[in-house]
N, C-alpha and C positions, 0 to 999 in steps of 0.2 A: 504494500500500500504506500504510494508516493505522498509525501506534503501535502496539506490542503494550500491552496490556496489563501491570501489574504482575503478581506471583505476591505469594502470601497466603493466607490457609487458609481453605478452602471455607466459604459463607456459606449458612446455614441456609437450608432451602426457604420458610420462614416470615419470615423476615427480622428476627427477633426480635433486641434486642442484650443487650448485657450489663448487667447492672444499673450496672456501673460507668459506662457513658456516663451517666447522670443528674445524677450531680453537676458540681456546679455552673452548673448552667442556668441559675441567676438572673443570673450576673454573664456572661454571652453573649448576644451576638443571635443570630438564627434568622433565615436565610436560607434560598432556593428557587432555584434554578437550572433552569430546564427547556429540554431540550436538544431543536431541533426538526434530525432528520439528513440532511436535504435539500437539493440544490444543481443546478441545473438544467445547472452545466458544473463539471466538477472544476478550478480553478487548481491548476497546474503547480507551484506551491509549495507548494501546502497538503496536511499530512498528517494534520489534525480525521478523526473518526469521522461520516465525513459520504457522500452516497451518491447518484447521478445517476440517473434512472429505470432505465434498464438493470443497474446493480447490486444492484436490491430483492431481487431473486430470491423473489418470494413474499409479500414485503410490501410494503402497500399504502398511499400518503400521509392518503388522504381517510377512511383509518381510525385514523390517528394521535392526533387528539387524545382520543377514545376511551380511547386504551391507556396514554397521560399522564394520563389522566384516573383511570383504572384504578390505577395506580403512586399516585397522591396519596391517594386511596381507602388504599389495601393501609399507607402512608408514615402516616398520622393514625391507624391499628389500633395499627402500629407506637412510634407513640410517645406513647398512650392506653397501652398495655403499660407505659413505659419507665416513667411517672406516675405509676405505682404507686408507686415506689421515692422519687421526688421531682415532687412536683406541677408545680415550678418547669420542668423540662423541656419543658411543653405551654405557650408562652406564643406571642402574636401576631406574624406573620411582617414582617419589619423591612424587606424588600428581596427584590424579584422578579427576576429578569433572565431573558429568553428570550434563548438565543446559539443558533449551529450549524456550519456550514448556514446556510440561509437561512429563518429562522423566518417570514417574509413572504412566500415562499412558498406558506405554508400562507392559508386566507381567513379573514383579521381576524375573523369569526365563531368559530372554531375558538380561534383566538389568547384571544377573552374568556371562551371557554367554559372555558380550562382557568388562565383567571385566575382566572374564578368557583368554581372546583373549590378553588383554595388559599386563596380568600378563604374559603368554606365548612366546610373542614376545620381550618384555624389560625387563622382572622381576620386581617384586615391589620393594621399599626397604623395610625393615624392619618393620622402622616407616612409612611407606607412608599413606598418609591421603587420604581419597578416601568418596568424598561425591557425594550425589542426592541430586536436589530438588526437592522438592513435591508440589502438592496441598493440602489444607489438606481434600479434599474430594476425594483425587485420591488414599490412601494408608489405608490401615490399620495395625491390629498388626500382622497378620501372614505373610505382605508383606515385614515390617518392618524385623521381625525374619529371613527372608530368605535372604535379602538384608546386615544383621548382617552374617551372617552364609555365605554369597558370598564372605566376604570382607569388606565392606563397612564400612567406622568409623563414619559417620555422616550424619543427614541427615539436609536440610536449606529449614523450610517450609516456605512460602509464605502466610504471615498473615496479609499481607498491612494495615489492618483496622478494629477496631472491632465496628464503629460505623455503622448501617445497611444502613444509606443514603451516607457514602461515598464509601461504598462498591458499591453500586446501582450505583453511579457518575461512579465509576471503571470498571465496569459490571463484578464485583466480583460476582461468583454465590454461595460459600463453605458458609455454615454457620459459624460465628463468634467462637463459642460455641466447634465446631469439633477441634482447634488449638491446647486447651491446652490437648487433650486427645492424640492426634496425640504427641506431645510432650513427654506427660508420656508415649505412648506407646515403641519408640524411647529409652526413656531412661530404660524401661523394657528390651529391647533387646541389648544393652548393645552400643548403639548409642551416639555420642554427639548429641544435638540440637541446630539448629538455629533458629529465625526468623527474616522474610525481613518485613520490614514495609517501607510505602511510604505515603509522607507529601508535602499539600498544593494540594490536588486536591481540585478544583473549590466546595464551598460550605463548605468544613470545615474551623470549627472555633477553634481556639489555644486550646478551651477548650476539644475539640472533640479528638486534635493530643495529648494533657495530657490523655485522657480516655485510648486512646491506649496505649503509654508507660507504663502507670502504669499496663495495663494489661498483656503485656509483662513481663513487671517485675515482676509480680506474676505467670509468668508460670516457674521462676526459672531456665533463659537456663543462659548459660554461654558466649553467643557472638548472637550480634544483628547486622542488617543494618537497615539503616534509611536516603533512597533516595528520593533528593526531585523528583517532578511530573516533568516531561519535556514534553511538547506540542509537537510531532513531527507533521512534516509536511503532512498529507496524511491519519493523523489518524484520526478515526469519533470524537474524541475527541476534535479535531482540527477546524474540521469542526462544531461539534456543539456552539464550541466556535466563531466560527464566524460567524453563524446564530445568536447569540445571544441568545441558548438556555441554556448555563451556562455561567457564570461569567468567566472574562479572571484569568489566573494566577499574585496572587498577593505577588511581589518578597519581598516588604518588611516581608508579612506574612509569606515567604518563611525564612528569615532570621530569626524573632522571634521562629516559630519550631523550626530551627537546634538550637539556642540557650536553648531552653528547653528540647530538649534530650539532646543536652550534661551537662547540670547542673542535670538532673535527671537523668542521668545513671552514673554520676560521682559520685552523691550523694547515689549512692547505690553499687558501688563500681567496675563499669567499668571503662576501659582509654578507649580512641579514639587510633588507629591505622594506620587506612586510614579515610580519610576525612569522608569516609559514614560505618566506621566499626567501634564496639567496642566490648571489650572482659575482661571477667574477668578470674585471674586464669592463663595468659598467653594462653585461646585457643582461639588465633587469626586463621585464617583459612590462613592456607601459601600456598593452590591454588592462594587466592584472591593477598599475598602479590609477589605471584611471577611475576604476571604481572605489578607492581609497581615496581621490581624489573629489570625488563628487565629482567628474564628467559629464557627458550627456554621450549615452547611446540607444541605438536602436535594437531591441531587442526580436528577433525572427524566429519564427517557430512555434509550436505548442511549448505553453506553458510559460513561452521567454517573458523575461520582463526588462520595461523600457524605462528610458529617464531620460528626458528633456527639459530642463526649462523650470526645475520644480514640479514637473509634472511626471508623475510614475503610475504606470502602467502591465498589467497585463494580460496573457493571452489565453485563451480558452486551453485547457492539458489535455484532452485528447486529442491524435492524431487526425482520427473521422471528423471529429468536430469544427477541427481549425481545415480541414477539406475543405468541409460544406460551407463555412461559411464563407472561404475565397473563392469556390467556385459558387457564390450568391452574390457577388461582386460587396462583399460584408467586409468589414474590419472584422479580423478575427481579437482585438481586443474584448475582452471579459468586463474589467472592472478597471479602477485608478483613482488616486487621489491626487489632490493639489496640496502641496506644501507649503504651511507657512512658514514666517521666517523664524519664529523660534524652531522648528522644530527642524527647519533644514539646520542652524546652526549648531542645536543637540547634536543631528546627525554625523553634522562635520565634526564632532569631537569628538565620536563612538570610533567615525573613519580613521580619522587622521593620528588618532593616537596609535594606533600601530604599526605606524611606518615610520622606518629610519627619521626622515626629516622632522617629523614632528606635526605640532602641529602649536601655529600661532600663538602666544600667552592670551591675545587682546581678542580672541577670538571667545574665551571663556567668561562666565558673568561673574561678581563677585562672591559667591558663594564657592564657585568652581577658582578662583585664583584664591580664596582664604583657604583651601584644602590643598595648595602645590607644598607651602613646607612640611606640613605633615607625612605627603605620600612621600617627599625628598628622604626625610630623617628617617622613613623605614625603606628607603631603597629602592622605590619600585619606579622610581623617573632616574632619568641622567643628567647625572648635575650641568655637566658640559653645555648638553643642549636648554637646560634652564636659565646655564648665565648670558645663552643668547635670547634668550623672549622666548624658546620656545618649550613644547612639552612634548617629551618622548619619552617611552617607558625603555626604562635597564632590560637585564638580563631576566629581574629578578619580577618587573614590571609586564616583562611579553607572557612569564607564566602566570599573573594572574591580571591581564586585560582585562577582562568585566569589572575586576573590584577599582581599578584606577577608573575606568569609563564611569564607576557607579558614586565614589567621590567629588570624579569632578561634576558630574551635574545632580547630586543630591539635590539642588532645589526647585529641580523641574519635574 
């Protein structure tokens, strides 16, 4: 069972927004996120809007990019409209990312077809970074080469684990073995590489989550993630955890992990960026920082969600669903709200505080800067970045994020 949905007040059949999303377009970039919902086996962890053949119920894969394709069409109407009000709104798209599911999946044909579609309708910029992620049983090197040759500057495999029982825990099916090839194939075709790894599922031991990093680190990329395990509700994960067929999640062993990837990828010459990013070289991935940023992108697909202008959005989660209504000439938009300015500026404190840079001191109201000496004297901010105005949490601060986000705005 995937996430509900938020609640938010019914979103036009036209998808039209509010004049107020325009402003200030000049000083944001413009992202694209296109969500491919596809997954050949469901992981036992995972609770994405995502969907295994037998779940289509009516929809259909090899019609997909089509109906992405449709949605980006319906999304350029969209914000030709918004232009009206401020030109500056329609500017060229800074950063692509296909996530899901398994957007490889889909045949690298379809993949360019619906890059071509956003390069068409927004134009890239120049530099725009435009990544997929993979399986690494889902891609190879001629997919790779045509995915390079589409466009595309990167690709973020999905290597959560090279040890084979916690892959098994995960109901990871790729062999371990296929990552680092997939990797040099990527970098044959003149791709960056990532990989995602994920720490403290039920049964690994610290020495298991070292096997993997160091094997990371020997496939040589240049920017890693490293997300602990989160129990969702509804997942068989969840539930085997509560028959008592695996061990529940254990937060302090949660915390000893992230302290040993970050000593060992520090020790080998990455920073941290965002709480769960690192990168060497400066290629941090600025799809990921843009939504830490507060950005504006467009969200494509069942389920995605958008953010323009104050205004967030999104899209109906089944696949059938978000069909029929592009093929009704319908905004496949669900629901959305408008944000005001407290709450955008909360927001920006929940964001911002997780990333290297920080985030603004003047950006906090007085309740939230009477709470910075406090969190300083117990450790969980960097003094460094407080004696420049700004706020960023320590080592000691990334592991417990909520409690810094929940001081500094206790008065909202």
């Amino acid at each position: 069972m995937m996430g509900a949905l938020p609640d938010g007040d019914a979103a036009p059949g036209d998808g039209l927004l509010p004049a107020s999303a325009a402003s200030g377009g000049a000083d944001r970039a413009f992202g694209v996120y296109l969500h491919v919902p596809f997954c050949r086996v469901r992981c036992g962890y995972c609770d994405f809007n995502t969907y295994t053949s037998t779940e289509l119920r009516g929809a259909r894969q090899d019609d997909y990019a089509d109906q992405a394709i449709a949605e980006i069409a319906l999304a350029g109407r969209v914000l030709d409209a918004l232009a009206e009000h401020d030109p500056a709104v329609r500017r060229p798209v800074s950063t692509v990312f296909v996530g899901g599911g398994t957007p490889t999946l889909l045949p690298p044909g379809d993949l360019a077809r619906m890059l071509d579609a956003v390069r068409e309708t927004w134009h890239l910029a120049d530099d725009a970074e435009v990544t997929t992620e993979a399986n690494p049983d889902s891609v190879d090197a001629a997919d790779l080469r045509t995915l390079a040759s589409a466009g595309f500057t990167r690709v973020s495999v999905g290597m959560q684990s090279v040890v084979p029982h916690v892959l098994r825990t995960l109901d990871r099916t790729h062999d371990p073995e296929r990552v680092p090839q997939v990797v040099a194939w990527a970098r044959d075709a003149g791709l960056d590489a990532s990989v995602d790894l994920i720490y403290g599922t039920p049964g690994e031991s610290l020495a298991d989550w070292q096997r993997s990093l160091d094997a990371a680190l020997s496939y040589d990329v240049d920017h890693l993630s490293a997300y602990a395990l989160i129990v969702e509700d509804g997942t068989a994960l969840a539930r085997q955890i509560r028959r008592g067929e695996v061990a529940p999640v254990d937060d302090d062993l949660h915390a000893a992990m992230y302290e040993a990837a970050d000593a060992t990828l520090a020790a080998a010459g990455y920073d941290w960026y965002e709480v769960s990013n690192w990168a060497r070289g400066g290629a941090v991935s600025r799809h990921n920082l843009s939504y830490w940023h507060g950005e504006d992108w467009w969200g494509v697909g069942p389920g995605a969600h958008s953010h323009v202008g104050g205004v967030r959005w999104w899209n109906v989660k089944h696949p059938a669903a978000y069909a029929q209504r592009l093929a009704g000439g319908e905004s496949p938009a669900l629901a959305r709200e408008v944000l005001d300015d407290e709450t955008r500026r909360v927001e920006r404190v929940l964001l911002e505080t997780r990333i290297r840079a920080g985030l603004p001191m003047d950006v906090l109201d007085a309740d939230g800067v009477a709470a910075v000496p406090q969190l300083l004297a117990d450790g969980l901010l960097d003094e460094e970045a407080a004696l420049r105005g700004r706020i960023a949490p320590s080592l000691a601060g990334r592991l417990l994020a909520d409690v810094v986000v929940r001081r500094l705005t206790s008065s909202t």
